[in-house]
OpenMM code with the backbone's topology and positions (N, CA, C; nanometers):
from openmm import Vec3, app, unit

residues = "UNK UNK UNK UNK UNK UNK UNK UNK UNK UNK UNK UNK UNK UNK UNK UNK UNK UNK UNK UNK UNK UNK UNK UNK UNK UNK UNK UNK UNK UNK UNK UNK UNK UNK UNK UNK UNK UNK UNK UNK UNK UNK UNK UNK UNK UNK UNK UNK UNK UNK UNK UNK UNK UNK UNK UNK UNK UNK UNK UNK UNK UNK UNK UNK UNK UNK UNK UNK UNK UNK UNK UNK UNK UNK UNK UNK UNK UNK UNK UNK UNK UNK UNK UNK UNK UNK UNK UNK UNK UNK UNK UNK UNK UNK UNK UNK UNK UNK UNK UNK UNK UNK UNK UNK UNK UNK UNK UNK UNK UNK UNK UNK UNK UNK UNK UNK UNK UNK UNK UNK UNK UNK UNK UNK UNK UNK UNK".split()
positions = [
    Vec3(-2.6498, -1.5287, -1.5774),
    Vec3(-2.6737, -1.3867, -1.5635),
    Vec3(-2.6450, -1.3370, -1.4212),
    Vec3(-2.6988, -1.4277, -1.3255),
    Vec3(-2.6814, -1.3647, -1.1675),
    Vec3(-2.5257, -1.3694, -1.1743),
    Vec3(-2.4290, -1.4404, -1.2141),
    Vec3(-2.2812, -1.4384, -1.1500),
    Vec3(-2.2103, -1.3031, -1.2611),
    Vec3(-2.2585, -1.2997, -1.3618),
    Vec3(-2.2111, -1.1608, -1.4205),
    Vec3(-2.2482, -1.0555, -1.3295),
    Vec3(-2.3701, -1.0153, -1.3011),
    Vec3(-2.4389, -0.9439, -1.2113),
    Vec3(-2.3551, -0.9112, -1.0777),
    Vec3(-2.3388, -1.0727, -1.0073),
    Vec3(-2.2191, -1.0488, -0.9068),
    Vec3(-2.0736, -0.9792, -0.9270),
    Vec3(-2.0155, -1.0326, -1.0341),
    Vec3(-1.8822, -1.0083, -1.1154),
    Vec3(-1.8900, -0.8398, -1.0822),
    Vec3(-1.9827, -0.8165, -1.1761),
    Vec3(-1.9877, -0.6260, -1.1579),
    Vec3(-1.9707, -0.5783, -1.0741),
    Vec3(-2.0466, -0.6424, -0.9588),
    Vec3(-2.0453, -0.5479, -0.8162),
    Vec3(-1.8887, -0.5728, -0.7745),
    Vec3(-1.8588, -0.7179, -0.7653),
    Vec3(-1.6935, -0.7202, -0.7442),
    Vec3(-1.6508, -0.5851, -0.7629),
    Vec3(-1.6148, -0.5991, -0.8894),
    Vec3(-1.5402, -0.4887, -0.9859),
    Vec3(-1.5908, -0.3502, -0.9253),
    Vec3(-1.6929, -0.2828, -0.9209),
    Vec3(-1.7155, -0.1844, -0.8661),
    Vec3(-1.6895, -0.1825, -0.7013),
    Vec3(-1.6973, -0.2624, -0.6142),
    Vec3(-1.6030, -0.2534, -0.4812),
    Vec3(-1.4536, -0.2423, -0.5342),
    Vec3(-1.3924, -0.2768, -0.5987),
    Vec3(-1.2419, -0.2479, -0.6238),
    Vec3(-1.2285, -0.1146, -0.7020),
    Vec3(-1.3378, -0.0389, -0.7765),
    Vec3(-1.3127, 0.0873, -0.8082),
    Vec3(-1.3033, 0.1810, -0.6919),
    Vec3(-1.3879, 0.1434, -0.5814),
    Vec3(-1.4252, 0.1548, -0.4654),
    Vec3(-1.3426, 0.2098, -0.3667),
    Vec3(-1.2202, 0.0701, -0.3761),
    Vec3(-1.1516, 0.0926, -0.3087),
    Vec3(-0.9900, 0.1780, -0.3749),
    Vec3(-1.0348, 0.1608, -0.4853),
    Vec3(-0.9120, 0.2817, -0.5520),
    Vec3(-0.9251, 0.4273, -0.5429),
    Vec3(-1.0701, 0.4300, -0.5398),
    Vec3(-1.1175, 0.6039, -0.5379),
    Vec3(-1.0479, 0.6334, -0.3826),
    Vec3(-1.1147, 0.5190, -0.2583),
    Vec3(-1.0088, 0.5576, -0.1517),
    Vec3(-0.9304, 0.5236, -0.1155),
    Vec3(-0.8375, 0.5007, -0.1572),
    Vec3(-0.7122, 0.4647, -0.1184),
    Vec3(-0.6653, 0.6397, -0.1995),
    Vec3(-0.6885, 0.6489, -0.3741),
    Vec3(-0.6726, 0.7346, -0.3836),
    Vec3(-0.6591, 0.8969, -0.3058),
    Vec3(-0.7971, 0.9241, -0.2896),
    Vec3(-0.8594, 1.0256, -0.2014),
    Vec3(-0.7969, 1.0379, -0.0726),
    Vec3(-0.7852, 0.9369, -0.0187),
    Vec3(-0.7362, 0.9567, 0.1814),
    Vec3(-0.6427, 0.8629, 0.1914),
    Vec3(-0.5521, 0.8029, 0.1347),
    Vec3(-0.4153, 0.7304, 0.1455),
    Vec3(-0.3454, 0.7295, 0.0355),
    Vec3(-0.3574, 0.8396, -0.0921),
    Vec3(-0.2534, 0.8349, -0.1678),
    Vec3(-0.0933, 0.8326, -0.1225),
    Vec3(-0.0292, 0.9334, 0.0418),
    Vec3(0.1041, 0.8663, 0.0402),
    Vec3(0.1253, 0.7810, 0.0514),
    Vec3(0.0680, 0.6715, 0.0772),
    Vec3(0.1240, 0.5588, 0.1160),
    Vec3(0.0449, 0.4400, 0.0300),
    Vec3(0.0287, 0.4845, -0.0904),
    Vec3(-0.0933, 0.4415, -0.1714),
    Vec3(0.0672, 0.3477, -0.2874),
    Vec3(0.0558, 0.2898, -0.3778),
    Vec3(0.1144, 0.2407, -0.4774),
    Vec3(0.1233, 0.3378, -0.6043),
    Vec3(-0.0303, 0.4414, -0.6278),
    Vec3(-0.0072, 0.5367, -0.7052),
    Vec3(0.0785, 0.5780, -0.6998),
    Vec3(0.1157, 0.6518, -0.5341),
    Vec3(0.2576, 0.7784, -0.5914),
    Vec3(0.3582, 0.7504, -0.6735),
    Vec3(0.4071, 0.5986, -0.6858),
    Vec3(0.5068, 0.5550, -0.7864),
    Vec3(0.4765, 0.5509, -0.9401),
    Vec3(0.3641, 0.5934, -0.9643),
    Vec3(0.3235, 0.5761, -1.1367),
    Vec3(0.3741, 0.6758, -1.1527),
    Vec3(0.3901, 0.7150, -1.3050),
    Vec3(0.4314, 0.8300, -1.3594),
    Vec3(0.3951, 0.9365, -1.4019),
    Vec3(0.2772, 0.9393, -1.4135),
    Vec3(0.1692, 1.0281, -1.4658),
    Vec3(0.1554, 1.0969, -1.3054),
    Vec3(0.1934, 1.1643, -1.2614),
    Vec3(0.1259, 1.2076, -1.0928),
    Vec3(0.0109, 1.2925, -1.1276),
    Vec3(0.0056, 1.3723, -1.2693),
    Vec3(-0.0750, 1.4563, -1.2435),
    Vec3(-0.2318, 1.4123, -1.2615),
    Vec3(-0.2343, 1.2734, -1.3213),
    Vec3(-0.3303, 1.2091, -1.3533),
    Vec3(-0.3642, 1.1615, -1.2415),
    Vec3(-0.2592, 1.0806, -1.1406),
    Vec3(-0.3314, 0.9787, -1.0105),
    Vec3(-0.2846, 1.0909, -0.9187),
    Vec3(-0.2424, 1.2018, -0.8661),
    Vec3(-0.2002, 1.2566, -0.7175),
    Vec3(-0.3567, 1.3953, -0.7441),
    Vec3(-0.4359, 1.3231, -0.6360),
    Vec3(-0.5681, 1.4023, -0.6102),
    Vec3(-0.5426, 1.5418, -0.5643),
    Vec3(-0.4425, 1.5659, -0.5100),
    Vec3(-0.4184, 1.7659, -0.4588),
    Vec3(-0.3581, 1.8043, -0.6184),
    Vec3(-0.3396, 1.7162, -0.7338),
    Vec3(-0.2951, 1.7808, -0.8409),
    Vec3(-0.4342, 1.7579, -0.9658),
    Vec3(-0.4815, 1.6489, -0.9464),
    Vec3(-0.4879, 1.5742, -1.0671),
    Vec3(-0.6685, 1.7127, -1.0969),
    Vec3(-0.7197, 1.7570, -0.9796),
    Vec3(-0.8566, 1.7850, -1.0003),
    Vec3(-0.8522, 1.9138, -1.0962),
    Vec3(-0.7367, 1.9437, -1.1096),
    Vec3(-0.6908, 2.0730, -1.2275),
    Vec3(-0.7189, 2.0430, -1.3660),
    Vec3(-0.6956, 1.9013, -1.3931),
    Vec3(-0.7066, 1.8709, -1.5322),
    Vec3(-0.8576, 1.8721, -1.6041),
    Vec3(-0.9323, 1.9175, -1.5338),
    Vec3(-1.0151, 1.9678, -1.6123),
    Vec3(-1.0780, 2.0684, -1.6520),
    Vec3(-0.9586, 2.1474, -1.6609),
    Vec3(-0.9319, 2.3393, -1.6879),
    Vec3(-0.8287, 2.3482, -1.7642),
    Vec3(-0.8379, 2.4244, -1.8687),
    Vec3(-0.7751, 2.4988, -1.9436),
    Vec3(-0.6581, 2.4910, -1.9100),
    Vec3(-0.5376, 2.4888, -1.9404),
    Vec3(-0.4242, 2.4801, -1.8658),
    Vec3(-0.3952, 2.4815, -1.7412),
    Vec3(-0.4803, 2.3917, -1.6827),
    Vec3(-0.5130, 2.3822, -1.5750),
    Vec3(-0.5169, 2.4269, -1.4143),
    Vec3(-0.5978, 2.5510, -1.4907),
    Vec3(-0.6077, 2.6985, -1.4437),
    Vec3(-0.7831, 2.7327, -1.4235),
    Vec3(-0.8172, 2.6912, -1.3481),
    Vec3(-0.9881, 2.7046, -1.2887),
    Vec3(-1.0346, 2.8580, -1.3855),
    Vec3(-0.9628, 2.9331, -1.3762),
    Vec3(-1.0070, 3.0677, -1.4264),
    Vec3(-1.0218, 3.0358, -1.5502),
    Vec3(-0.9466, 2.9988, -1.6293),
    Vec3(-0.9851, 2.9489, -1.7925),
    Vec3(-1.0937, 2.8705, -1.8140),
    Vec3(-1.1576, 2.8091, -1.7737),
    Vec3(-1.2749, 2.7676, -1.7952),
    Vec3(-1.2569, 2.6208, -1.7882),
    Vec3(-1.3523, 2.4833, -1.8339),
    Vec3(-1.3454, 2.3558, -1.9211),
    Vec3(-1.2049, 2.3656, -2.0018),
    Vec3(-1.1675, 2.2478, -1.9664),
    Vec3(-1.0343, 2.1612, -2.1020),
    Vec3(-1.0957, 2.1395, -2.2091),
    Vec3(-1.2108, 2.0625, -2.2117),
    Vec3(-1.2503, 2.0693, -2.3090),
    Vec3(-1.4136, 2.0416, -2.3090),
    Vec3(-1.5402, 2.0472, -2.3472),
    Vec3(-1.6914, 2.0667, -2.3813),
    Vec3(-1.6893, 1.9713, -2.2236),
    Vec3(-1.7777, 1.9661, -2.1496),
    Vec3(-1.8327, 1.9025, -2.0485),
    Vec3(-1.6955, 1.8248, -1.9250),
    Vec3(-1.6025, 1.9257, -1.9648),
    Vec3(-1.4852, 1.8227, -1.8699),
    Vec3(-1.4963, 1.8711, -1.6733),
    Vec3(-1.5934, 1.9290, -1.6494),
    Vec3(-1.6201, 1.9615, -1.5003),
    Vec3(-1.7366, 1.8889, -1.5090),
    Vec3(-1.8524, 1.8023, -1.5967),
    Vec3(-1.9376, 1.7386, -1.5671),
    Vec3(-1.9214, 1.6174, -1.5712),
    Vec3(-2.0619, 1.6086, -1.7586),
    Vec3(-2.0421, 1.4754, -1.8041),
    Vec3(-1.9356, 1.4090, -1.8016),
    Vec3(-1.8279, 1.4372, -1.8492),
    Vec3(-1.6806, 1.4104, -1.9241),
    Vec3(-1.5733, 1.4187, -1.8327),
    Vec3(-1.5876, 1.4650, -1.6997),
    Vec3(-1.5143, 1.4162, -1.6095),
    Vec3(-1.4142, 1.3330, -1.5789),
    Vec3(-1.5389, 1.2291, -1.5813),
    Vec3(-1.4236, 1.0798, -1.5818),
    Vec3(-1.3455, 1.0581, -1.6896),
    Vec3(-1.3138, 1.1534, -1.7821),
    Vec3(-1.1926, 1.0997, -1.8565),
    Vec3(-1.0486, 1.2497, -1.8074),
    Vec3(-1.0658, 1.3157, -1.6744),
    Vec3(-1.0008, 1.3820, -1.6759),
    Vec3(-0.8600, 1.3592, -1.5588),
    Vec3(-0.9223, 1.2534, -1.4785),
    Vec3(-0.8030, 1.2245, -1.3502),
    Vec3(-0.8692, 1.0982, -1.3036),
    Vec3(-0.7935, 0.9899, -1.2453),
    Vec3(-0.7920, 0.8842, -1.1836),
    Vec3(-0.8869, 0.8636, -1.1186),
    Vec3(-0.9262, 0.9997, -0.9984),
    Vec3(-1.0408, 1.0064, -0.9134),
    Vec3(-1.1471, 0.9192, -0.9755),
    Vec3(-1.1964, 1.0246, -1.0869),
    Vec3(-1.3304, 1.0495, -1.1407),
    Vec3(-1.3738, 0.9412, -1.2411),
    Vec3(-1.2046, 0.8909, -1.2722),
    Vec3(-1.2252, 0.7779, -1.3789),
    Vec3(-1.3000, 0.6277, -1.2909),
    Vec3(-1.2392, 0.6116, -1.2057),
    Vec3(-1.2686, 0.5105, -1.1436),
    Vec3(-1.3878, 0.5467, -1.0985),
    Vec3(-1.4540, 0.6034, -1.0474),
    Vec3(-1.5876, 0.7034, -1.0297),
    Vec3(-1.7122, 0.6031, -1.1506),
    Vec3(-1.6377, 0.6867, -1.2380),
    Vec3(-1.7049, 0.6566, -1.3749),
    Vec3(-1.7312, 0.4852, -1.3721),
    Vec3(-1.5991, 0.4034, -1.3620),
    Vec3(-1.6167, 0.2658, -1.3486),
    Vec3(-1.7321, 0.2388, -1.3240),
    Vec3(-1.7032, 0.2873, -1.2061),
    Vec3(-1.7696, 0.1921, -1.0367),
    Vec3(-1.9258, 0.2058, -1.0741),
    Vec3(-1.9654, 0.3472, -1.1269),
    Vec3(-2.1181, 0.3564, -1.1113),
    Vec3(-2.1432, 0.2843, -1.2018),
    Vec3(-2.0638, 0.2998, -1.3862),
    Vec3(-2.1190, 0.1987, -1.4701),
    Vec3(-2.1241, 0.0157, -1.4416),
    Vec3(-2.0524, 0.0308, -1.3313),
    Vec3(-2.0455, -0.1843, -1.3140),
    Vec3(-2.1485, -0.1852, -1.1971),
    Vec3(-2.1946, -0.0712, -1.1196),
    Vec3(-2.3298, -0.0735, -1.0216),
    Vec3(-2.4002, -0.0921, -1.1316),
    Vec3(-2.4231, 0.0130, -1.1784),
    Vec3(-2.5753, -0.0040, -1.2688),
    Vec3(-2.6212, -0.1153, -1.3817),
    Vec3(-2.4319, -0.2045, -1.4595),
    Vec3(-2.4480, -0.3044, -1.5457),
    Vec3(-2.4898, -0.4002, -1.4333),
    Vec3(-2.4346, -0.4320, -1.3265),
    Vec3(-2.4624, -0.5223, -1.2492),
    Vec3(-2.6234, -0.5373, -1.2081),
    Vec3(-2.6399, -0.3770, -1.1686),
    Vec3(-2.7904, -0.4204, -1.0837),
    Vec3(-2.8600, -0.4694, -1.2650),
    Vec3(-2.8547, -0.4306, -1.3401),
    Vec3(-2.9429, -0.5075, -1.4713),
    Vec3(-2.9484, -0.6229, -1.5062),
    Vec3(-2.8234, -0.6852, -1.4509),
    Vec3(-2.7916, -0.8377, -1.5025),
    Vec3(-2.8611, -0.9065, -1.3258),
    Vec3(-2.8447, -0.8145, -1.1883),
    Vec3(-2.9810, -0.8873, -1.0894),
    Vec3(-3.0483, -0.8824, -1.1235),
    Vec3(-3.1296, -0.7390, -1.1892),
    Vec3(-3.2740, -0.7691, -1.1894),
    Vec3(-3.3565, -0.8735, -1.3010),
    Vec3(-3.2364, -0.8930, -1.4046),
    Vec3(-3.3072, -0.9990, -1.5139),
    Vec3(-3.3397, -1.1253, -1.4459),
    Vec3(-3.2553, -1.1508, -1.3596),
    Vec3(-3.2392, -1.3021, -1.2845),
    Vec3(-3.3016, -1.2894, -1.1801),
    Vec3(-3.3736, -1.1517, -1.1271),
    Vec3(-3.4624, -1.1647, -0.9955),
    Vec3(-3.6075, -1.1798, -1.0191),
    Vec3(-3.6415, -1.1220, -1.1964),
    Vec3(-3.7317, -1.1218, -1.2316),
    Vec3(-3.7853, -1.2526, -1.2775),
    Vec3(-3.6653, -1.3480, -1.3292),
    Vec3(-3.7080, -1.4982, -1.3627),
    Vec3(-3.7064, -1.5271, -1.2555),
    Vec3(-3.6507, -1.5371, -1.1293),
    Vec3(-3.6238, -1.6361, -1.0455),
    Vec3(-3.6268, -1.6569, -0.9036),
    Vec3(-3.5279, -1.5569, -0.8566),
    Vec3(-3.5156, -1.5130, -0.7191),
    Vec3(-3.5885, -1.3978, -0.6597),
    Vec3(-3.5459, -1.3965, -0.5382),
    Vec3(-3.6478, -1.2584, -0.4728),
    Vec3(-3.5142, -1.1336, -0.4718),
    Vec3(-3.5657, -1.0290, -0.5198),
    Vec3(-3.4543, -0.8937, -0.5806),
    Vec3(-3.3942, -0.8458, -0.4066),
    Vec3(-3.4593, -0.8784, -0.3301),
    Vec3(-3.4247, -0.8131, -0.2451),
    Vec3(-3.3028, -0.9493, -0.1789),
    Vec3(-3.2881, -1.0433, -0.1659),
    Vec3(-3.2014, -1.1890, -0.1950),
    Vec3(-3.0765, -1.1272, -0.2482),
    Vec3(-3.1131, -1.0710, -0.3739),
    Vec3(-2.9649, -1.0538, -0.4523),
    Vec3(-2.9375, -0.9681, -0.4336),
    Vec3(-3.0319, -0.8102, -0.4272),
    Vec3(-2.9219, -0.6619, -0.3596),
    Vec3(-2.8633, -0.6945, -0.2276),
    Vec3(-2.9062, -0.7912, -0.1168),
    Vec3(-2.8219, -0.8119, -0.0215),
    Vec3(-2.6703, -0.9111, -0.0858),
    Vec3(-2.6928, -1.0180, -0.1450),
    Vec3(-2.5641, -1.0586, -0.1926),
    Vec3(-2.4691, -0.9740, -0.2494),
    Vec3(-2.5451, -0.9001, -0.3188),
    Vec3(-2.4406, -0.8089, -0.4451),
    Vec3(-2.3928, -0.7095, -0.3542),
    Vec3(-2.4531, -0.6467, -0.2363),
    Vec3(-2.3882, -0.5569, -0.1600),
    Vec3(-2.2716, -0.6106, -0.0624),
    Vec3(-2.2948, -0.7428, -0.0475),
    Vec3(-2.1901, -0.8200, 0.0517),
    Vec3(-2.0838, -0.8587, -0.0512),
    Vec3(-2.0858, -0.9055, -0.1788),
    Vec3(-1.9887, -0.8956, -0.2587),
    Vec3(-1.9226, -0.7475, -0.2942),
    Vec3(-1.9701, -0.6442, -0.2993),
    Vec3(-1.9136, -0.5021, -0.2901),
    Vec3(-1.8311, -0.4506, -0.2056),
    Vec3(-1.9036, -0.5090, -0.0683),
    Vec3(-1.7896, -0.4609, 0.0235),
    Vec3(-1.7244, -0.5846, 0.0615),
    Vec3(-1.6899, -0.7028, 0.0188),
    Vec3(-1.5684, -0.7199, 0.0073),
    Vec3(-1.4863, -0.7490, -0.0381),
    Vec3(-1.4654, -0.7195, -0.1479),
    Vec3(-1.4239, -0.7035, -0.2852),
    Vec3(-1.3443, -0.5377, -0.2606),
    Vec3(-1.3905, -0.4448, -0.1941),
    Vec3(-1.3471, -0.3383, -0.1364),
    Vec3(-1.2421, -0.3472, -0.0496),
    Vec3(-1.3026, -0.4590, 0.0412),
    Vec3(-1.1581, -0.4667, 0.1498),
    Vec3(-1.0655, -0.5409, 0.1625),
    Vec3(-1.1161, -0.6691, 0.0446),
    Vec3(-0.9632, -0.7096, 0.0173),
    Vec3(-0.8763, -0.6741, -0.1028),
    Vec3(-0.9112, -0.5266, -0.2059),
    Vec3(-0.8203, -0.4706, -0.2861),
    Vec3(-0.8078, -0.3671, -0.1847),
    Vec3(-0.8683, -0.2699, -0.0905),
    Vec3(-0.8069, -0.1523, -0.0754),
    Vec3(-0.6801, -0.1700, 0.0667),
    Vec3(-0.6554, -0.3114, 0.1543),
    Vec3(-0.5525, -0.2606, 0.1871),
    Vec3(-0.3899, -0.3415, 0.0569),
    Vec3(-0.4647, -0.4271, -0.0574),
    Vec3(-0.3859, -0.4362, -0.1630),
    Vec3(-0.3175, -0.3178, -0.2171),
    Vec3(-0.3393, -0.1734, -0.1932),
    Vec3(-0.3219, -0.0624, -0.2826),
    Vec3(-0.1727, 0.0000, -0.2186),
    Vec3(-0.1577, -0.0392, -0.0850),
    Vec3(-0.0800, 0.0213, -0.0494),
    Vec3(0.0727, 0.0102, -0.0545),
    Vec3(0.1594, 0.1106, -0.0478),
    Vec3(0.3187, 0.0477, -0.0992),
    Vec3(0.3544, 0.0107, -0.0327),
] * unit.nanometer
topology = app.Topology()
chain = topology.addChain("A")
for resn in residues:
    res = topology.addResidue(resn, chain)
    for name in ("N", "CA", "C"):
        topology.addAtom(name, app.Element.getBySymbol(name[0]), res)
């Protein structure tokens, strides 16, 4: 249970580091070469969750400026990841802190696995 627990946080430092690389080094990011730009290029992609992606029209579709976000641009998706593999992760520490270890033991591991798991995908991102 603790190395799933770890696994997650991995994974959520590498959403981590996609949100920025995204956000503050997309030119020089590997995104700009995908094809979809309007999905991964952040000065475009935050439209897609409007009406023809036109702020004045309202929602794309029921909850797409909230809940539903993360299924509207790259940003938010990875967003979405990252918090769900924080929060699967911290569940799979606390089962194993509660049998075993001291919780405060493993939020320091799981945070040292986060960030670097962060810094060796986010200078991976770049072209």
């Amino acid at each position: 249970m603790i190395y799933i627990g770890f696994f997650l946080f991995f994974i959520a430092g590498i959403c981590e580091a996609i949100m920025d690389k995204l956000q503050f080094h997309y030119e020089n990011s590997i995104f700009r070469n995908y094809k979809n730009q309007l999905f991964w290029d952040p000065k475009l992609s935050w439209r897609n969750k409007y009406k023809n992606n036109d702020p004045l029209l309202g929602e794309k579709f029921f909850l797409s400026k909230s809940l539903l976000v993360g299924f509207t641009d790259a940003w938010h998706m990875f967003k979405l990841f990252r918090t769900f593999f924080i929060f699967a992760g911290a569940y799979f520490l606390f089962v194993t802190c509660v049998a075993k270890m001291s919780c405060l033991t493993l939020v320091v591991i799981a945070r040292v696995i986060y960030g670097l798991s962060f810094t060796l995908f986010f200078s991976k991102l770049e072209d």
